[in-house]
C-alpha positions as CSV (number, residue, x, y, z in Angstrom):
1,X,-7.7,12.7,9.2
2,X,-4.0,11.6,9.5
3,X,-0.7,13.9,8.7
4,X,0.6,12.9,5.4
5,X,3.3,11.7,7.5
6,X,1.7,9.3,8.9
7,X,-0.2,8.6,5.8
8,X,3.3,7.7,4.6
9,X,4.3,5.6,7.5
10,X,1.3,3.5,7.1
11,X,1.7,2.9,3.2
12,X,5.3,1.7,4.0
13,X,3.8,-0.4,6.7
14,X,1.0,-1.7,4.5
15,X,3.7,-3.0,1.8
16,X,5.9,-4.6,4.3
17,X,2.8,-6.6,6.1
18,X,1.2,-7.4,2.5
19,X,4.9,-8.8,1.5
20,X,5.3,-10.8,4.9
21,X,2.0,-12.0,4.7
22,X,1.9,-13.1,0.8
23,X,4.2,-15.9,2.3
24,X,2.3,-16.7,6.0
25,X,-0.2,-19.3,5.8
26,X,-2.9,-18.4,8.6
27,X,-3.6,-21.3,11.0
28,X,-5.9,-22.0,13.7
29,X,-5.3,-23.7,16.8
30,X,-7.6,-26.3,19.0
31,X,-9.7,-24.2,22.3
32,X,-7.3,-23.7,24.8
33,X,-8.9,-25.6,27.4
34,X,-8.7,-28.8,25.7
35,X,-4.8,-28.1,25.5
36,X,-4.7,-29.9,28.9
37,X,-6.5,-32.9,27.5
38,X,-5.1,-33.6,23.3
39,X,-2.4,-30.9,23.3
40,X,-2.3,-27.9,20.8
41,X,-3.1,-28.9,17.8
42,X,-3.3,-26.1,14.5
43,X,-4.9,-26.3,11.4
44,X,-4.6,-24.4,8.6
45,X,-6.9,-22.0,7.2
46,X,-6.3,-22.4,3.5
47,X,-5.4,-18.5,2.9
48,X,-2.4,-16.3,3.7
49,X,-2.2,-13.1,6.3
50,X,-2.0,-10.8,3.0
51,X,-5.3,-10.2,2.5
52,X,-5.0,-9.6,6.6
53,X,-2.2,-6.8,5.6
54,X,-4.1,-5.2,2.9
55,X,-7.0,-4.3,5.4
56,X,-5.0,-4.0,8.5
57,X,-3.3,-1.3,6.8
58,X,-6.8,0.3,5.7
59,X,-8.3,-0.2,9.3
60,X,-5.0,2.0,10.9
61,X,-3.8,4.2,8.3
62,X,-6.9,5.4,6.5
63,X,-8.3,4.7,2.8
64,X,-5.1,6.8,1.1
65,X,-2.3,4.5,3.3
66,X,-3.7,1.7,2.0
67,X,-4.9,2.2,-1.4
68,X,-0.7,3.7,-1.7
69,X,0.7,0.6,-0.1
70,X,-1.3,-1.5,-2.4
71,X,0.0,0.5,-5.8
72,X,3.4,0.1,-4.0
73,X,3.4,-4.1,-4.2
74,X,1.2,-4.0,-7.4
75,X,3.8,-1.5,-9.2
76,X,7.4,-4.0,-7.0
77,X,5.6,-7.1,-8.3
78,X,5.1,-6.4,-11.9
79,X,8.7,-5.1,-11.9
80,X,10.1,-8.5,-11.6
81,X,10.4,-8.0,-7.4
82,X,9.3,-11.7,-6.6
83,X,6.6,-10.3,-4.1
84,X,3.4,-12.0,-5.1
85,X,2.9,-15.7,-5.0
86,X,4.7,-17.0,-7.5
87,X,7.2,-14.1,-8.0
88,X,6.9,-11.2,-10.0
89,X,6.9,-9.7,-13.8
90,X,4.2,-8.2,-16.2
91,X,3.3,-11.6,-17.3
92,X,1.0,-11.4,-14.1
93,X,-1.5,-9.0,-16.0
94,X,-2.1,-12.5,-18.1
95,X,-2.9,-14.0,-15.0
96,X,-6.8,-14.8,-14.8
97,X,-5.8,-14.5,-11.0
98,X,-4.5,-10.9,-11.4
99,X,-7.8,-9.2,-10.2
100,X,-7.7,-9.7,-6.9
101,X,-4.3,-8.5,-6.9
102,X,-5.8,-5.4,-8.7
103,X,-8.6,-5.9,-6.1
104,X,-6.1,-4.9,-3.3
105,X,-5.9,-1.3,-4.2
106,X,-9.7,-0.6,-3.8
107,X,-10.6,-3.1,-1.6
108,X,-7.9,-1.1,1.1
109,X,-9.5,2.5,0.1
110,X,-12.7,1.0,1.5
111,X,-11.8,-0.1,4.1
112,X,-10.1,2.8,5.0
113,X,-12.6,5.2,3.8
114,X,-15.3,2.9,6.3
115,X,-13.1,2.8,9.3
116,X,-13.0,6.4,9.7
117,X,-16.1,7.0,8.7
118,X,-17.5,6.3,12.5
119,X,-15.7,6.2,15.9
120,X,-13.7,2.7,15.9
121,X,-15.8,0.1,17.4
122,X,-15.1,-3.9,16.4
123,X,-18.7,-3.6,14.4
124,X,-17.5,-0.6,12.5
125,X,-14.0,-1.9,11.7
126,X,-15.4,-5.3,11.2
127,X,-17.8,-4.0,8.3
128,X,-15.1,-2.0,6.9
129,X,-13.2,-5.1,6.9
130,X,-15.9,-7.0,5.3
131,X,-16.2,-3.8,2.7
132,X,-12.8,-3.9,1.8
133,X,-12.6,-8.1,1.7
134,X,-15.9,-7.8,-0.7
135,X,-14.4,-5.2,-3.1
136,X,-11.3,-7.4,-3.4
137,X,-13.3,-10.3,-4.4
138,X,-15.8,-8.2,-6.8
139,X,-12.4,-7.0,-8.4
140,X,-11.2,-10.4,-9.3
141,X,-14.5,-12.2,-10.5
142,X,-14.9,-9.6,-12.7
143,X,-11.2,-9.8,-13.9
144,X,-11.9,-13.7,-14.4
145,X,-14.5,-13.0,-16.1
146,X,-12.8,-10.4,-18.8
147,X,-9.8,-12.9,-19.0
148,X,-12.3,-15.9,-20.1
149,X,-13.8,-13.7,-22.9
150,X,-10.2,-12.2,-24.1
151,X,-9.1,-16.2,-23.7
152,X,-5.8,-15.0,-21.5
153,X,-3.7,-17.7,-21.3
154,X,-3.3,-17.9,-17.5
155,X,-1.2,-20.8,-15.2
156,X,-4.1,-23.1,-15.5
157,X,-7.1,-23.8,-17.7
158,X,-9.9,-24.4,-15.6
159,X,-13.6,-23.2,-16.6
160,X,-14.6,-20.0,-15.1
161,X,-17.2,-21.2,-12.5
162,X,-14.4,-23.1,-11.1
163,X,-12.1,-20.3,-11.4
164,X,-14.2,-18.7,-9.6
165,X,-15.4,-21.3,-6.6
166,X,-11.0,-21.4,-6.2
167,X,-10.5,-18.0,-5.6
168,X,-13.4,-16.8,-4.1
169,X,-15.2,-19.3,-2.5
170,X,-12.9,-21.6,-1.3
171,X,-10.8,-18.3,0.0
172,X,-13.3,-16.6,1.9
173,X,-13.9,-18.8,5.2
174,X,-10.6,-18.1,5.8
175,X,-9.7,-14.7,4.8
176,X,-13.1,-14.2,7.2
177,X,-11.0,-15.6,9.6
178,X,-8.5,-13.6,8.9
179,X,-10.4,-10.5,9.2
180,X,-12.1,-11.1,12.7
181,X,-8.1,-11.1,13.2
182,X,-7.7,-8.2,12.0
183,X,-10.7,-6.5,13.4
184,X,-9.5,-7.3,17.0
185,X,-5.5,-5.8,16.2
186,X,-7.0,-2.8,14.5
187,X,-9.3,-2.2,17.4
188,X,-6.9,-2.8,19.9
189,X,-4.0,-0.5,17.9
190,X,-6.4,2.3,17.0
191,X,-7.5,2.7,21.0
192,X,-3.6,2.6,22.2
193,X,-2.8,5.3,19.7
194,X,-6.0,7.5,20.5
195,X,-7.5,7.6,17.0
């Protein structure tokens, strides 16, 4: 278990990579030995690093840093601090999008409870990862869903399946990618500061 120091430390960190990565679009790059060959060449993965923040800061600083540095962004965003997507304010609770925002604050207490559940190997921190990535999205379907029946009026007006298929489905091959990223840092960083 971690001081509440550092508990502290890692909230603070958690905002600050979940802000910087709201505005990061992950990309990929070609296999390094065909660099030689057709040069580097990246594509992009469709998603931002902040879902990458919000269980990078689960993975290091346990379930209580991250399910803090989530309330932290959720509570600067709907305070008119232009920190989500398309900037801030309580009009964002409208938003049939607004549950995987919500999403963030459980989805990093499980990943955080998971990571320290068992010593940190990449399978472990991989399937809290996963944990944390799969409450986010349970979070926000059931959010669209409960917007669709209270007819929220939110930035678009698409039916709910596709609603659904745009921000979860189309999302997750990259936010996996994203979190074999993040399984690989939060390995790496959890062995170099012995815990």
């Amino acid at each position: 278990m971690l001081a509440a120091s550092n508990q502290l430390l890692w909230s603070m960190i958690g905002l600050l990579l979940t802000m910087g990565g709201t505005f990061l679009e992950a990309y990929v790059t070609t296999i390094p030995w065909s660099w030689s060959h057709q040069g580097i060449h990246t594509f992009s993965l469709g998603v931002t690093y902040q879902i990458g923040g919000v269980l990078l800061v689960g993975c290091l600083g346990g379930k209580n840093a991250g399910a803090l540095s989530q309330i932290a962004y959720l509570v600067m965003g709907l305070t008119l601090l232009p920190v989500f997507a398309d900037g801030g304010g309580i009009g964002y609770v409208k938003l049939s999008q607004f549950g995987y925002l919500l999403g963030f604050i459980p989805g990093a207490w499980i990943c955080g409870f998971f990571a320290f559940k068992a010593k940190p190997r990449l399978e472990t921190i991989a399937f809290s990862c996963f944990c944390g990535l799969l409450t986010v999205h349970i979070c926000g379907i059931a959010y669209l869903i409960l917007s669709y029946i209270l007819h929220w009026k939110g930035t678009e007006t698409l039916p709910l399946v596709q609603a659904i298929l745009r921000y979860s489905w189309f999302a997750l091959p990259g936010q996996l990618a994203v979190i074999c990223a993040v399984t690989v840092i939060a390995f790496i960083l959890r062995h170099l500061i012995f815990y």
